[in-house]
FIPA-648757 format. One record per residue (C-alpha): x, y, z negated; residue in one letter; residue number from 1. Coordinates in steps of 0.5 Angstrom, whole numbers, plus 500, padded with zeros to 3 digits. Each point is the difference from the previous one (the first is absolute). Last residue first. Layout:
BEGIN
X,Y,Z,A,NUM
...
END
This chain:
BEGIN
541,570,468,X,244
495,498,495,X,243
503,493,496,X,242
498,495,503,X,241
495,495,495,X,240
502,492,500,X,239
495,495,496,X,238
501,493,501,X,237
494,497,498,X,236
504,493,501,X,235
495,496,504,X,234
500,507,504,X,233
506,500,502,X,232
501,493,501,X,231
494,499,505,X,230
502,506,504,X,229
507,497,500,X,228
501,498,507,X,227
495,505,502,X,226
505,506,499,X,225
506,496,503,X,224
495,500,507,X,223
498,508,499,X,222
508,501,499,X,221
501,496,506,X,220
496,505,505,X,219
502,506,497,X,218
507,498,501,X,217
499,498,507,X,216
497,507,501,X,215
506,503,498,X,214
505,497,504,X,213
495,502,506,X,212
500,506,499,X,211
507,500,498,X,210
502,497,507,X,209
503,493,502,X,208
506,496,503,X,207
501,494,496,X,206
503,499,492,X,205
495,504,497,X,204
494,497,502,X,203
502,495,496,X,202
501,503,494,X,201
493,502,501,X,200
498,494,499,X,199
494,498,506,X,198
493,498,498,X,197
495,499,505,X,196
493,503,499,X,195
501,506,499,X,194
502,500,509,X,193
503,507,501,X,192
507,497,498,X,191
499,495,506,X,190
502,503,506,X,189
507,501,496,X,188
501,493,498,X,187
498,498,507,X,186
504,505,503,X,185
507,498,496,X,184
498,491,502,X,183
500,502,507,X,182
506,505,500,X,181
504,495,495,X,180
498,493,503,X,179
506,498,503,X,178
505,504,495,X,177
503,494,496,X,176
504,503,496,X,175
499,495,495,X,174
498,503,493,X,173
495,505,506,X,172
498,494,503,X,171
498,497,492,X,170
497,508,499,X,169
496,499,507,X,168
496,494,498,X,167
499,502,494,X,166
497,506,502,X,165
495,497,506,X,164
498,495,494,X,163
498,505,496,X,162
497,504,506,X,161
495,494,502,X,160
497,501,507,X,159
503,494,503,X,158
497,495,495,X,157
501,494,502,X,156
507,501,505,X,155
502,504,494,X,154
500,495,495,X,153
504,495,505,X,152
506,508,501,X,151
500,499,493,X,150
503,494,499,X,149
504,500,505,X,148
503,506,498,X,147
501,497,493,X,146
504,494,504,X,145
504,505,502,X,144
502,503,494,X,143
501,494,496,X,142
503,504,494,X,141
495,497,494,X,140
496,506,499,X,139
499,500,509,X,138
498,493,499,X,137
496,501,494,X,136
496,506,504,X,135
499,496,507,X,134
497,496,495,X,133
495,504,498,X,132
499,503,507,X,131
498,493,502,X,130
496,497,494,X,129
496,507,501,X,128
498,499,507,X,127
497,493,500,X,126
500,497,506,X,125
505,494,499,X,124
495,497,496,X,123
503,494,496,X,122
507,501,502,X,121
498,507,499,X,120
499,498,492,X,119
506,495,500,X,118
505,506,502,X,117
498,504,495,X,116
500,495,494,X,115
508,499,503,X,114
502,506,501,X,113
497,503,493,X,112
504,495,497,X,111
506,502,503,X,110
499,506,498,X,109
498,500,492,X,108
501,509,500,X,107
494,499,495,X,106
497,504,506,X,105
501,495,504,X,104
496,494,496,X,103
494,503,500,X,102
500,502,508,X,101
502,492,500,X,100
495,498,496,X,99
494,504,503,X,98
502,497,507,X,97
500,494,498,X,96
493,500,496,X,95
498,503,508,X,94
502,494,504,X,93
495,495,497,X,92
502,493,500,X,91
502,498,495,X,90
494,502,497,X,89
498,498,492,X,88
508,499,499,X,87
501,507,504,X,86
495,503,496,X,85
504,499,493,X,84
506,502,504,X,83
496,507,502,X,82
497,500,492,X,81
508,500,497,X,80
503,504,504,X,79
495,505,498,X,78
501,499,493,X,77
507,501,501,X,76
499,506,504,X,75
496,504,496,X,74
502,506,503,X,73
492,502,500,X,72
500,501,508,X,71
503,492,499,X,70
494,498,495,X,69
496,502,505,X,68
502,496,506,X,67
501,494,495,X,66
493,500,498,X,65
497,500,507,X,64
505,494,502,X,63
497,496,494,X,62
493,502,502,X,61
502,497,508,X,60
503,494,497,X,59
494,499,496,X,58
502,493,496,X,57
499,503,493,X,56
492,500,503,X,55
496,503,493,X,54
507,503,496,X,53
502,503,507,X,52
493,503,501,X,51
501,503,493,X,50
507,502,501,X,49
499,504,508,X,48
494,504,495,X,47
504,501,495,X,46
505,503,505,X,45
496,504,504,X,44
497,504,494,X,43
507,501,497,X,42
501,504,508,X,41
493,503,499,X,40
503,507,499,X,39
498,502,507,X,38
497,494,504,X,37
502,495,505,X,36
503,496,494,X,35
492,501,499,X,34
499,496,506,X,33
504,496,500,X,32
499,497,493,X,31
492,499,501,X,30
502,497,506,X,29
503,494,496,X,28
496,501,495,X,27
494,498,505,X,26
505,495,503,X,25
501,496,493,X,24
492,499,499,X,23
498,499,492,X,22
496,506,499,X,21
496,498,505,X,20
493,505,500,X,19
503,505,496,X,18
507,499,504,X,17
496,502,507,X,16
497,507,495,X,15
508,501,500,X,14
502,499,507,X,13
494,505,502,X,12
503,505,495,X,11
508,499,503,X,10
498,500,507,X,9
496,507,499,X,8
507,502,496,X,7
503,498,507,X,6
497,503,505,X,5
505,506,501,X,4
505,495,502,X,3
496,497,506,X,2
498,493,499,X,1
END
């Protein structure tokens, strides 16, 4: 459903449990609908845990749970909910990808190579398990294994500024300069695109104007804003701006 449907999924999910209380796929769509929902991230999480405590086998809940639980930084937990779906569903490639995304972050690389690796050999056209890897590779100092990586999630989502920008930063480590003029448009044409996420850093290192320096900036401020919009207002923080 579209994203501005879904504190109406969430009330029609709730009179659905009233009438099978005991139904996992209602706590489990419950849950994703209020993950979905701005300050209903600990709501979400409940909801994931009831429907795994009704089916402990739901690969789909255990994902689900682990992708939250990541946001929230809590990565051995996560960790241990994407393996635990693992077990219930060899093979579903997005537990995988979840675990080598995970274990990446703990700076665990060849582990994440190998969790990643095993989700595109499950779906070859998961764009995400692509770019993730391209990530742990170039960590691990396989450059061009990385541009590999990168130029497979881009064929899949050839829109995508995020990875176009990964792509670019690799080829620029290498001096591989094949793509540069293509890739620097590319970049440039999609700052005026607020959906597109571009690290301002980024734009720094390929020809570009202040204007469109600035408008990049603007843009990722408005994405880190909404990243935290839930912890912010769990920890009613309160941040009064002297006058000028």
């Amino acid at each position: 459903c579209k994203r501005s449907r879904f504190p109406d999924a969430e009330r029609t999910f709730r009179l659905a449990l009233e009438l099978a209380p005991g139904n996992p796929f209602l706590w489990m769509s419950l849950g994703s609908a209020c993950r979905e929902i701005p300050g209903q991230r600990d709501e979400s999480i409940r909801c994931l845990r009831k429907c795994i405590e009704l089916e402990p086998s739901s690969a789909e809940a255990l994902n689900s749970l682990g992708n939250i639980l990541q946001e929230q930084g809590l990565l051995d937990d996560a960790i241990e909910n994407y393996r635990a779906a693992i077990r219930s569903a060899p093979g579903y490639a997005a537990p995988y990808n979840g675990l080598g995304c995970a274990l990446l972050r703990m700076n665990r690389l060849n582990e994440a190579v190998d969790g990643l690796r095993k989700a595109i050999s499950l779906q070859p056209d998961l764009a995400g398990a692509h770019l993730n890897l391209g990530n742990a590779l170039g960590l691990r100092g396989a450059c061009d294994l990385a541009i590999l990586s990168y130029q497979s999630a881009l064929e899949l989502r050839p829109g995508d500024a995020a990875i176009r920008e990964c792509l670019l930063f690799e080829m620029q480590k290498t001096c591989d300069w094949s793509r540069f003029d293509e890739l620097c448009e590319l970049q440039r044409q999609s700052v005026s695109d607020s959906s597109q996420r571009i690290s301002p850093f980024s734009l720094f290192s390929i020809p570009s104007s202040a204007l469109e320096q600035l408008q990049c900036a603007r843009n990722f401020a408005k994405w880190q804003t909404a990243a935290v919009a839930a912890d912010r207002e769990r920890l009613a923080f309160r941040f009064d701006r002297a006058p000028r």
